[in-house]
Backbone and ligand atoms as CSV (ligand in chain L), in Angstrom:
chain,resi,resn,atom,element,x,y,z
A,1,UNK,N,N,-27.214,8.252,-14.481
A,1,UNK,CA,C,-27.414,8.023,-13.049
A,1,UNK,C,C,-27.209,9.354,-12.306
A,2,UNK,N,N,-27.715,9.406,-11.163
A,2,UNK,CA,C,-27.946,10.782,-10.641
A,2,UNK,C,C,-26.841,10.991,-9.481
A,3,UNK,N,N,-25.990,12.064,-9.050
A,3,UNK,CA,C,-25.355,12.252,-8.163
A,3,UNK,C,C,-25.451,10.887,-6.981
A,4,UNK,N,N,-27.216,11.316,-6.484
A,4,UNK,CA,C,-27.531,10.475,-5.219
A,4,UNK,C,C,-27.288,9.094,-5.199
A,5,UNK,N,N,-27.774,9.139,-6.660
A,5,UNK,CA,C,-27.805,7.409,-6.775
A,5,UNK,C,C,-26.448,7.021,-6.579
A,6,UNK,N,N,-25.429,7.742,-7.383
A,6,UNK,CA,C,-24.286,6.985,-7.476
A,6,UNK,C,C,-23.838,6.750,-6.139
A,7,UNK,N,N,-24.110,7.820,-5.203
A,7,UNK,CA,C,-23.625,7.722,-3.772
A,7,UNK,C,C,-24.123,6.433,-3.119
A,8,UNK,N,N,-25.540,6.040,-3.451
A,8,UNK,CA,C,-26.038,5.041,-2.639
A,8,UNK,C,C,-25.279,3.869,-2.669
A,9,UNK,N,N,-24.814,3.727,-4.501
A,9,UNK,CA,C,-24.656,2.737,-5.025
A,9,UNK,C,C,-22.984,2.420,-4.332
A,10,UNK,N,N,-22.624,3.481,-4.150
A,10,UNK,CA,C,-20.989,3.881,-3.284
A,10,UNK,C,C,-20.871,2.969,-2.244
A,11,UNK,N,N,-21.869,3.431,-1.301
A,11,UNK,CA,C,-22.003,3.609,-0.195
A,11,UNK,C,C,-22.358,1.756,0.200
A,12,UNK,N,N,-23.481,1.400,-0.661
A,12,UNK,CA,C,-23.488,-0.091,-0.688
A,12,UNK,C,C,-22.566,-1.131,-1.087
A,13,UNK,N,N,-21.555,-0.346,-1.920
A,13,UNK,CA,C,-20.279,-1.484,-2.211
A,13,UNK,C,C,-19.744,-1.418,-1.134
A,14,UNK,N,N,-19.139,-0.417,-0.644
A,14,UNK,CA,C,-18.712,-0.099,1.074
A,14,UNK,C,C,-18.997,-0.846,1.769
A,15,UNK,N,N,-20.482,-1.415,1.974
A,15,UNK,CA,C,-20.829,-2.310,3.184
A,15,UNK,C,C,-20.652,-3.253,2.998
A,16,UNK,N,N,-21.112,-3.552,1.589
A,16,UNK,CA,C,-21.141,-5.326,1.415
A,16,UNK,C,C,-19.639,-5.883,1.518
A,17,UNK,N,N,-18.122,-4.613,1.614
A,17,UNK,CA,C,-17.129,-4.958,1.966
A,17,UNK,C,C,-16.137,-5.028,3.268
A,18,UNK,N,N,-17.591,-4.637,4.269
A,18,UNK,CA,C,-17.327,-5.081,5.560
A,18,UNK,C,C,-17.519,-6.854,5.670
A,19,UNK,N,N,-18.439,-6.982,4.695
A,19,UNK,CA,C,-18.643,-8.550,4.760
A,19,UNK,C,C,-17.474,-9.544,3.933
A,20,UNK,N,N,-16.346,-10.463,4.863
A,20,UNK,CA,C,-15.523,-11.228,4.354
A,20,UNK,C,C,-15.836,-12.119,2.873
A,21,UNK,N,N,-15.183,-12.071,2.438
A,21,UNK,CA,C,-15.313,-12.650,0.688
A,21,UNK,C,C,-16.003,-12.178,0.080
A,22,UNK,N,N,-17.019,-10.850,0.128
A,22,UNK,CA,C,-17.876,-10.395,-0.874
A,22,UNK,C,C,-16.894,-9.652,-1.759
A,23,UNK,N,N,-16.028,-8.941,-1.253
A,23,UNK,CA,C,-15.364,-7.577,-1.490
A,23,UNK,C,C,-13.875,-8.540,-2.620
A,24,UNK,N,N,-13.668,-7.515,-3.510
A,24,UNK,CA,C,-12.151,-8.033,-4.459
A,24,UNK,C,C,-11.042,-7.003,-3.544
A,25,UNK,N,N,-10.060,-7.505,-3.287
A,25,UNK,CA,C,-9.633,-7.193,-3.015
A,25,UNK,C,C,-8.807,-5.893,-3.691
A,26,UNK,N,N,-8.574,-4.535,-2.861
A,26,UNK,CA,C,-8.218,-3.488,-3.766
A,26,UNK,C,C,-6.583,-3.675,-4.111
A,27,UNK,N,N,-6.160,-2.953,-4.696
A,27,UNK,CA,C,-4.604,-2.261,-5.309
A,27,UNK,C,C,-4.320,-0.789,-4.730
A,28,UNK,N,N,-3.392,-0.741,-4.116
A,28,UNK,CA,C,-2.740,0.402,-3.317
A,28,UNK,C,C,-1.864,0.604,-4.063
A,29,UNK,N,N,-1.675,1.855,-4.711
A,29,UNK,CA,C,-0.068,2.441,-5.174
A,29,UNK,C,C,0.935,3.153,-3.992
A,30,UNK,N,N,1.937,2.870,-3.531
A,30,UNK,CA,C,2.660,3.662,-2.822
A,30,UNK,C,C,4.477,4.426,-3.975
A,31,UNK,N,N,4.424,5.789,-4.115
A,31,UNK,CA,C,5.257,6.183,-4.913
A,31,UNK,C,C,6.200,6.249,-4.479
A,32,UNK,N,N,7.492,6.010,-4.739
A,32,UNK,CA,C,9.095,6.667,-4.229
A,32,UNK,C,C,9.701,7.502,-4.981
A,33,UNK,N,N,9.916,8.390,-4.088
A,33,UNK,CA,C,10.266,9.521,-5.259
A,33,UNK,C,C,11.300,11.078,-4.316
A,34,UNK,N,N,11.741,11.294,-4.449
A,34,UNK,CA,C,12.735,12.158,-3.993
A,34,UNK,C,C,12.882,11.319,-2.621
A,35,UNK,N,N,13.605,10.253,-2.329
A,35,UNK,CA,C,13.767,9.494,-1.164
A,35,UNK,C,C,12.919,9.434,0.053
A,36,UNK,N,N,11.614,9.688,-0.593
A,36,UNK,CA,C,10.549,9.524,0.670
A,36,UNK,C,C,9.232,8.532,-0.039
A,37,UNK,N,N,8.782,8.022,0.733
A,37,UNK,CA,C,7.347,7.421,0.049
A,37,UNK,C,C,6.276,8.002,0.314
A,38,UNK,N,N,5.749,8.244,-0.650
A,38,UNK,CA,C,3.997,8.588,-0.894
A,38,UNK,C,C,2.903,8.063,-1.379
A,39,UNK,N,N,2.190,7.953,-0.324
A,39,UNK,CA,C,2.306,8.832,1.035
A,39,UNK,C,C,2.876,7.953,1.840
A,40,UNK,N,N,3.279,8.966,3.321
A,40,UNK,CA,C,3.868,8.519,4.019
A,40,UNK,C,C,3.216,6.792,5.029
A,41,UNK,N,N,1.938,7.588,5.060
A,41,UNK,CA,C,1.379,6.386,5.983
A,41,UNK,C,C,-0.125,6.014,5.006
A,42,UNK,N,N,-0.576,4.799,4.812
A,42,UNK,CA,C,-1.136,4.048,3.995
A,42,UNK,C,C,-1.953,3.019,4.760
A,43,UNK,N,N,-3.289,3.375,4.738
A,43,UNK,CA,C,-4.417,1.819,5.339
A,43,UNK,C,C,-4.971,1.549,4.161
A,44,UNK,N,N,-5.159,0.421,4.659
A,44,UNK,CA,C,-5.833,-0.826,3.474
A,44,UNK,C,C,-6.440,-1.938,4.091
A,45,UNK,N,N,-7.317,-2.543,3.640
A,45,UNK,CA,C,-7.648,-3.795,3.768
A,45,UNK,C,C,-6.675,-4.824,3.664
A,46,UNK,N,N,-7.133,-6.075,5.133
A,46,UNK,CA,C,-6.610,-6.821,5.190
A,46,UNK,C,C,-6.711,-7.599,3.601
A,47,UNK,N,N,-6.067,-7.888,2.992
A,47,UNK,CA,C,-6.065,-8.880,1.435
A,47,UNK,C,C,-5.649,-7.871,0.132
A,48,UNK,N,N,-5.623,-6.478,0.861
A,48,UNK,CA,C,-5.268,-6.061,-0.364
A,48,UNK,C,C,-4.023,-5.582,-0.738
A,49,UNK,N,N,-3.622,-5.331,-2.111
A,49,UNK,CA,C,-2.220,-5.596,-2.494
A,49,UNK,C,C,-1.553,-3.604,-2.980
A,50,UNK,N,N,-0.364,-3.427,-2.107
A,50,UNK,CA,C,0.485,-2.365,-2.366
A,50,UNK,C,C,1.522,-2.662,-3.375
A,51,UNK,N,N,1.348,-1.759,-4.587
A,51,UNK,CA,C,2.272,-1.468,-5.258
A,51,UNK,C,C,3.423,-0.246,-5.146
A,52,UNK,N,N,4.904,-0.832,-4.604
A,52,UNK,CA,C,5.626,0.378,-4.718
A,52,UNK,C,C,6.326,0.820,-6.014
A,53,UNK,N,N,5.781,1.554,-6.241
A,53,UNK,CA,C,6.762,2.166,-7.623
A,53,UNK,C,C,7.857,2.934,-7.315
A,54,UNK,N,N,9.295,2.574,-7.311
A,54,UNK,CA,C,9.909,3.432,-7.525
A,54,UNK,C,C,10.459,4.432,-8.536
A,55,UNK,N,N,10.219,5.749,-8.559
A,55,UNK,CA,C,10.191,6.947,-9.795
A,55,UNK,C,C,11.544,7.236,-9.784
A,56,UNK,N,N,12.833,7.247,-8.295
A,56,UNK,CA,C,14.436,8.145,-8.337
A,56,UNK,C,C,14.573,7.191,-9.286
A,57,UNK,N,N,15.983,7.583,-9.566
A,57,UNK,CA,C,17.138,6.964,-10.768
A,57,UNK,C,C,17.959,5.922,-9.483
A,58,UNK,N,N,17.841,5.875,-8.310
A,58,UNK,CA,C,18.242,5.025,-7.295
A,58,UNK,C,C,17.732,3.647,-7.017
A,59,UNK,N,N,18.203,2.868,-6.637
A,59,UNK,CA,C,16.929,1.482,-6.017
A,59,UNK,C,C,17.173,1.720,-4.137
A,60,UNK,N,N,16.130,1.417,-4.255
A,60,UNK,CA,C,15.341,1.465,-2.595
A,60,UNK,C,C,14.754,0.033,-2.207
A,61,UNK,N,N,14.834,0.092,-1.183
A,61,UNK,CA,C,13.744,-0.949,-0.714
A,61,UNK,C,C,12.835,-1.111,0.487
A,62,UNK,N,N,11.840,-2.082,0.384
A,62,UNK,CA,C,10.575,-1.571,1.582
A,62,UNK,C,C,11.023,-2.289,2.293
A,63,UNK,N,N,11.173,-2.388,3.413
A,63,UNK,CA,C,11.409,-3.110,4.851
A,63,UNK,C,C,10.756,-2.949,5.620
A,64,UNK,N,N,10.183,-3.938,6.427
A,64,UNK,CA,C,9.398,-3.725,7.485
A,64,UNK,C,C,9.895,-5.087,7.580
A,65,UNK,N,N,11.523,-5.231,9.007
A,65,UNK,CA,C,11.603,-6.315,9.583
A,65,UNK,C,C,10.839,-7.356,10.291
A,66,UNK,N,N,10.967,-8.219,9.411
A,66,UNK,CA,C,10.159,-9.329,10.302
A,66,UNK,C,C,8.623,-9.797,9.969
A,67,UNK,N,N,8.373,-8.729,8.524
A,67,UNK,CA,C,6.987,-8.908,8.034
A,67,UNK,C,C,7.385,-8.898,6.848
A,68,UNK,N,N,7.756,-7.651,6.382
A,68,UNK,CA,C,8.096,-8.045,4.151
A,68,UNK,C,C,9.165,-7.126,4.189
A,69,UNK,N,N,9.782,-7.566,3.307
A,69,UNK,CA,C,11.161,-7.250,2.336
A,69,UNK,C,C,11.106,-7.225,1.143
A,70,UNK,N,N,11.342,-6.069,-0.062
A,70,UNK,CA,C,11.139,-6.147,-1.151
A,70,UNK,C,C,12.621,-6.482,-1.708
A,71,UNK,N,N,13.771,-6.286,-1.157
A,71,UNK,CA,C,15.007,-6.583,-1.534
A,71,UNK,C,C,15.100,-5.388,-2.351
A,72,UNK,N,N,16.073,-5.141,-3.165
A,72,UNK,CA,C,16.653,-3.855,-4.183
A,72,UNK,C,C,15.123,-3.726,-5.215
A,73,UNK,N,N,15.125,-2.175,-4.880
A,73,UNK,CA,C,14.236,-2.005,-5.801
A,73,UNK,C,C,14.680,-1.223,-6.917
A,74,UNK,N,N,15.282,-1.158,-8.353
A,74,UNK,CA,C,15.830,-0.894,-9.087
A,74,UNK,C,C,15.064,0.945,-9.395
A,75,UNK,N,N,15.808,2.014,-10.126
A,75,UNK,CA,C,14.971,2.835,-10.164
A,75,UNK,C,C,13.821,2.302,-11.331
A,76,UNK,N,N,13.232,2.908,-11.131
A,76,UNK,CA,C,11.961,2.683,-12.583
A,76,UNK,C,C,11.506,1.442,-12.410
A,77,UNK,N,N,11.577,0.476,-11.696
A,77,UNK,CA,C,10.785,-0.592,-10.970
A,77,UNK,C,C,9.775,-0.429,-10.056
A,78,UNK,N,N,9.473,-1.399,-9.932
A,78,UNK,CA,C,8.254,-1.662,-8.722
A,78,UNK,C,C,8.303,-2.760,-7.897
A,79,UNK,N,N,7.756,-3.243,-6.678
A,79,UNK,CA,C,7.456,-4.194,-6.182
A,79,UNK,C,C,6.169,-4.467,-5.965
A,80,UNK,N,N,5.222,-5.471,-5.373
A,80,UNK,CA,C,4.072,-5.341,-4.681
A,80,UNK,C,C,4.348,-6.710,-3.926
A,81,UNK,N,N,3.191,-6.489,-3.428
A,81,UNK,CA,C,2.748,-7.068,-1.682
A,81,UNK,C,C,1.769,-7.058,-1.032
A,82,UNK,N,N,0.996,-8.212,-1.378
A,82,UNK,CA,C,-0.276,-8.256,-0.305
A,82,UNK,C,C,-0.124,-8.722,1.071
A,83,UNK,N,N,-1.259,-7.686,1.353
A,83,UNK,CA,C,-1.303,-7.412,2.850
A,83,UNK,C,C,-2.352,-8.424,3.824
A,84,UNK,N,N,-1.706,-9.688,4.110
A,84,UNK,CA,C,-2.479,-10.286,4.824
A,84,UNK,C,C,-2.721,-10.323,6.420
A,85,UNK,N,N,-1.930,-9.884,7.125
A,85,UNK,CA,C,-1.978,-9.657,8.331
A,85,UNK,C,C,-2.576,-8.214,8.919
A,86,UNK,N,N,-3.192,-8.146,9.868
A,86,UNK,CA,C,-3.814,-6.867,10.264
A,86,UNK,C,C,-2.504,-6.108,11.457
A,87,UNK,N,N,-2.534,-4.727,11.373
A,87,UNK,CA,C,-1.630,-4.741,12.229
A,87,UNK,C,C,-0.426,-3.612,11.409
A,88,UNK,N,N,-0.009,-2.818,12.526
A,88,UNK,CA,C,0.369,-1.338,11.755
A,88,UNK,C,C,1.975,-1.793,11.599
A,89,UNK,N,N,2.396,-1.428,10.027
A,89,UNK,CA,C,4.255,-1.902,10.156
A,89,UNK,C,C,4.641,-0.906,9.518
A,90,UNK,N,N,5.972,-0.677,9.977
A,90,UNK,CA,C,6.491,0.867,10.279
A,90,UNK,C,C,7.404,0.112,9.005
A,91,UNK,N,N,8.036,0.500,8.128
A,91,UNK,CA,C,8.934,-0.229,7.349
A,91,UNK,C,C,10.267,0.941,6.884
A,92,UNK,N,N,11.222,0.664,6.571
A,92,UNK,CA,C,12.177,1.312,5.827
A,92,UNK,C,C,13.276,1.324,4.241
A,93,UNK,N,N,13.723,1.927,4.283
A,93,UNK,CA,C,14.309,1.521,3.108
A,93,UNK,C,C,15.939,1.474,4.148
A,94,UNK,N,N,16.296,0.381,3.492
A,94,UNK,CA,C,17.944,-0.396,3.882
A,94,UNK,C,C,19.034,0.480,3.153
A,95,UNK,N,N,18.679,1.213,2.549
A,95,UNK,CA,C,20.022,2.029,1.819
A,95,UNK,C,C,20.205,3.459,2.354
A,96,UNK,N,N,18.670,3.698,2.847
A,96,UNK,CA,C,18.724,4.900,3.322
A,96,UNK,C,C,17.949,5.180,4.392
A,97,UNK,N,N,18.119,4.594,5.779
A,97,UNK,CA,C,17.812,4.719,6.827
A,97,UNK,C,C,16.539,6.392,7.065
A,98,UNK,N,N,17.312,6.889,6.839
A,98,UNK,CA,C,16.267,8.409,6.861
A,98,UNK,C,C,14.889,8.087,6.135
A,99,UNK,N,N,14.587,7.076,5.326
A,99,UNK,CA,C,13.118,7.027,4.690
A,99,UNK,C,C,12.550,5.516,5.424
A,100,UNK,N,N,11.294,6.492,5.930
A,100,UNK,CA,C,10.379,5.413,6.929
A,100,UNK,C,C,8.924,6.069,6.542
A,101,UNK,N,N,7.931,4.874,6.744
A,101,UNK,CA,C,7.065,5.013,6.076
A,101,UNK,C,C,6.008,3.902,7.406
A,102,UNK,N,N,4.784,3.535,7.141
A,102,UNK,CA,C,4.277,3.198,7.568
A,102,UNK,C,C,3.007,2.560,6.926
A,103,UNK,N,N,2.333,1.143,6.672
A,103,UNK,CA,C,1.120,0.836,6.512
A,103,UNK,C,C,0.625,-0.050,7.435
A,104,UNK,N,N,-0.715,0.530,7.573
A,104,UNK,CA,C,-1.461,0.041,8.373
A,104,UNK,C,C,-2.826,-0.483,7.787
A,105,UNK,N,N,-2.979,-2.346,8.081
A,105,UNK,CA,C,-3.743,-3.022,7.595
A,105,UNK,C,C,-4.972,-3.255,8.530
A,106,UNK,N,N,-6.111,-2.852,8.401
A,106,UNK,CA,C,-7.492,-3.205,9.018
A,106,UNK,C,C,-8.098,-4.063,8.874
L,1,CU,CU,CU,16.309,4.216,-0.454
């Protein structure tokens, strides 16, 4: 397949996932790792699902009061979380106030 083509072919999955139920919903990785998340700020589709991996030897957790809570995230664990609501949430980790992060669902 040729550069162009593949682009077209890109470019048409793209649209047909402006259209509700055509599209699978994607997988977001978000990393933790020297007490910050990466990346910091994260959009996604409404339906699709964030995985946080945490990499420290610490547990962390995602907070965003009042929308999701991952509770203790052990080091070398993960959580995930699909994103059904549209709408930007600022979230934190509960152990360590200084790490804030942000996803924003379209
Ligand atoms: Cu933490």
């Amino acid at each position: 397949m040729t550069g162009a083509r593949k682009l077209l072919l890109v470019a048409g999955l793209a649209a047909a996932c402006a259209l509700p139920g055509l599209c699978a919903a994607a997988t977001h990785t978000v990393k933790i790792e020297g007490m910050k998340y990466l990346p910091e700020t994260i959009t996604v589709q409404r339906g699709d699902k964030i995985v946080w991996q945490n990499k420290d030897m610490v547990p962390h957790t995602v907070t965003a009061k009042g929308s999701f809570d991952s509770g203790n995230i052990d080091g070398g664990k993960s959580w995930s979380h699909a994103m059904k609501k549209a709408g930007r949430f600022d979230y934190v980790c509960t152990f360590h106030p200084g790490m804030k992060a942000v996803v924003v669902v379209e």
